[in-house]
C-alpha positions in Angstrom: -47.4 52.8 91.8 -48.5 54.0 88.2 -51.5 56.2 87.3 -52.7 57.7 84.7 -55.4 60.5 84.5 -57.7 60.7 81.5 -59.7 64.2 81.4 -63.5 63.7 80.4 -65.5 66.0 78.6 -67.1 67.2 81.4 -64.1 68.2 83.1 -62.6 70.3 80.3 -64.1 73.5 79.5 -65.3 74.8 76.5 -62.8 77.8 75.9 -59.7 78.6 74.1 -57.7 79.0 76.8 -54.5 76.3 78.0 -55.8 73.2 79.3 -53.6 72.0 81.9 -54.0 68.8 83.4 -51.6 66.2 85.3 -51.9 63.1 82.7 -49.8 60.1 84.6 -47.9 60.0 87.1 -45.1 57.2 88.9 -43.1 56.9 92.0 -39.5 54.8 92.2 -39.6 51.6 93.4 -43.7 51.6 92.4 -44.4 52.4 96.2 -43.1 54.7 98.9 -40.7 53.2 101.3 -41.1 54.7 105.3 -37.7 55.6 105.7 -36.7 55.9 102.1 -35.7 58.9 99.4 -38.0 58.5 96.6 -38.9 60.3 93.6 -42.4 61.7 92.2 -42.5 62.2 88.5 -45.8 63.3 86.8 -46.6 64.8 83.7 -48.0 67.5 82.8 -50.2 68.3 79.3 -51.3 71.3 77.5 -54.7 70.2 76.0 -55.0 73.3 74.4 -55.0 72.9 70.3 -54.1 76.7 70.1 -52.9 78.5 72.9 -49.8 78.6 75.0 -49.7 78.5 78.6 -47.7 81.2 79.8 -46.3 81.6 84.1 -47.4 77.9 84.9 -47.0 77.3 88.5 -47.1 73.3 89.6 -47.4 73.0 93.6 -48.0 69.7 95.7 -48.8 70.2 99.1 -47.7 66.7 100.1 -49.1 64.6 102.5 -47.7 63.9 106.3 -44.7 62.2 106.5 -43.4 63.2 103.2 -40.8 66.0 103.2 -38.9 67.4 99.7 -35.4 66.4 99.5 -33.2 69.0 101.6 -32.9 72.1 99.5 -35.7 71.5 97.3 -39.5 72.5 97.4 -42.7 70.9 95.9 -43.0 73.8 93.3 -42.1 74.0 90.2 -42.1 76.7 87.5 -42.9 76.3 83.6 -41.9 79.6 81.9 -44.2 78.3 78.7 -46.1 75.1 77.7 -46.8 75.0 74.1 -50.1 74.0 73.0 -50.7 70.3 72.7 -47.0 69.4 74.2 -46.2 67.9 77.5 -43.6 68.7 80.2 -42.3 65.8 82.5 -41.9 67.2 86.2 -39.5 65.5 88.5 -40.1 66.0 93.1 -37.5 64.2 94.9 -38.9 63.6 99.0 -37.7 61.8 101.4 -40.3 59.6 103.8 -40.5 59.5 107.1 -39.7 56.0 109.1 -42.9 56.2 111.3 -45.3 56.6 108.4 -47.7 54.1 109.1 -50.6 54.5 106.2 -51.2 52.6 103.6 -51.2 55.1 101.6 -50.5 58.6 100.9 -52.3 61.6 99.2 -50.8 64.1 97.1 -52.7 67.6 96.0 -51.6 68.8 92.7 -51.9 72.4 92.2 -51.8 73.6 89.1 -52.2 77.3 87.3 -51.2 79.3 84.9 -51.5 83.4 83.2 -54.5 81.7 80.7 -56.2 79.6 83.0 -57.8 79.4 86.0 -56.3 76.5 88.9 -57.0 72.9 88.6 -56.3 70.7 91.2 -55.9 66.7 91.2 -55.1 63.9 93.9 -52.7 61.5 93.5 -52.8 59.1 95.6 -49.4 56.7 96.3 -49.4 53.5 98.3 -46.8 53.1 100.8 -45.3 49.6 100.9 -42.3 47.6 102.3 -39.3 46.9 101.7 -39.3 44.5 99.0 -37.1 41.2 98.4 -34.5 42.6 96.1 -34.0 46.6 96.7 -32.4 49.1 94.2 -30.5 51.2 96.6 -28.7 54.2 94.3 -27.6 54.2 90.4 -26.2 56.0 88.5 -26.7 56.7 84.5 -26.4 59.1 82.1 -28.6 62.2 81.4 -28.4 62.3 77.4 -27.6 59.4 75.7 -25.9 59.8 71.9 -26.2 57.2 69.0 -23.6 55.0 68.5 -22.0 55.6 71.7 -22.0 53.3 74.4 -23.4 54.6 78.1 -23.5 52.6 81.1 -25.6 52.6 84.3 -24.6 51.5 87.5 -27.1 50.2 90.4 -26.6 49.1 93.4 -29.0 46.1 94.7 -29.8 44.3 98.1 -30.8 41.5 99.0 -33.2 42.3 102.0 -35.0 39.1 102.4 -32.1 37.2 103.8 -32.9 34.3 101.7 -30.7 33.0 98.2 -32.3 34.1 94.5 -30.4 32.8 91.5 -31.0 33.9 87.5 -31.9 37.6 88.9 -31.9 40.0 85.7 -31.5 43.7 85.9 -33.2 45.8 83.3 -33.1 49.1 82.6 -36.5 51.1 81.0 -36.8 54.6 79.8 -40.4 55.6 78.6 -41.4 51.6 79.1 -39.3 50.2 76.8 -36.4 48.3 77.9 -32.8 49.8 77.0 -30.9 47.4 78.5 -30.6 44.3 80.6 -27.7 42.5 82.6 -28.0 38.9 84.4 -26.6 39.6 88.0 -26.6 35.8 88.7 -27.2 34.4 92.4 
């Protein structure tokens, strides 16, 4: 699942201080899976025409089920967030195989040295296994021009049943980078 968060008027104040909001936000495989690793990416925006957000602190306190990936924790630190500029934050979490909502709610914290907290839902569904299942991949973290990267996935069939002319694409900020025809 997708969203995106559009701040109002009435929910910005009127000072010259950062404006930190969570903008959009995604989840692999659109849905969490009960049993499944999944990863939360959100962004975060300075609104602020101005000023700098200095100290910023981003904490979920995540829903029940959910657990960050061993080693990890649902906070993460932003040492500066210039003024009208964006950070991309990435939470990897495992779910738990019992989870039986329909969906989940995560509370994002967020606050900084020049601004007081804000806090937003995001709200996740939690879904099933699908037909065709990307189970790991691999790619590269910087890509250079003229070079040529590859990405490895590995995909299921969970259904059981036969699906010919499947395609494999690849997207990276919604545009497709690549595609491969994995057949039958």
């Amino acid at each position: 699942q997708n969203g995106h968060i559009t701040p109002t008027a009435t929910n910005i104040p009127k000072n010259k201080d950062a404006l930190l909001y969570v903008t959009d936000y995604s989840v692999t495989n659109q849905t969490i899976i009960p049993g499944k690793e999944f990863t939360l990416k959100m962004t975060l925006k300075n609104f602020s025409s101005r000023d700098s957000a200095e100290n910023v602190v981003v904490m979920i306190d995540n829903p029940e089920g959910v657990v960050p990936e061993y080693g990890t924790v649902s906070v993460e630190y932003i040492d500066k967030l210039a003024p009208n500029s964006s950070r991309t934050l990435k939470f990897a979490y495992t779910a738990d195989s019992k989870i039986e909502a329909t969906e989940l709610n995560f509370m994002v914290y967020v606050n900084s040295d020049a601004y007081n907290n804000t806090t937003t839902p995001v709200r996740i569904a939690v879904g099933t296994v699908g037909d065709i299942i990307v189970e790991d991949y691999n790619a590269p973290e910087k890509y250079a021009a003229g070079k040529t990267d590859y990405i490895s996935a590995q995909v299921q069939n969970a259904s059981g049943g036969v699906f010919n002319n499947v395609v494999m694409v690849a997207m990276c900020d919604d545009k497709e980078i690549a595609s491969a025809n994995i057949g039958t």
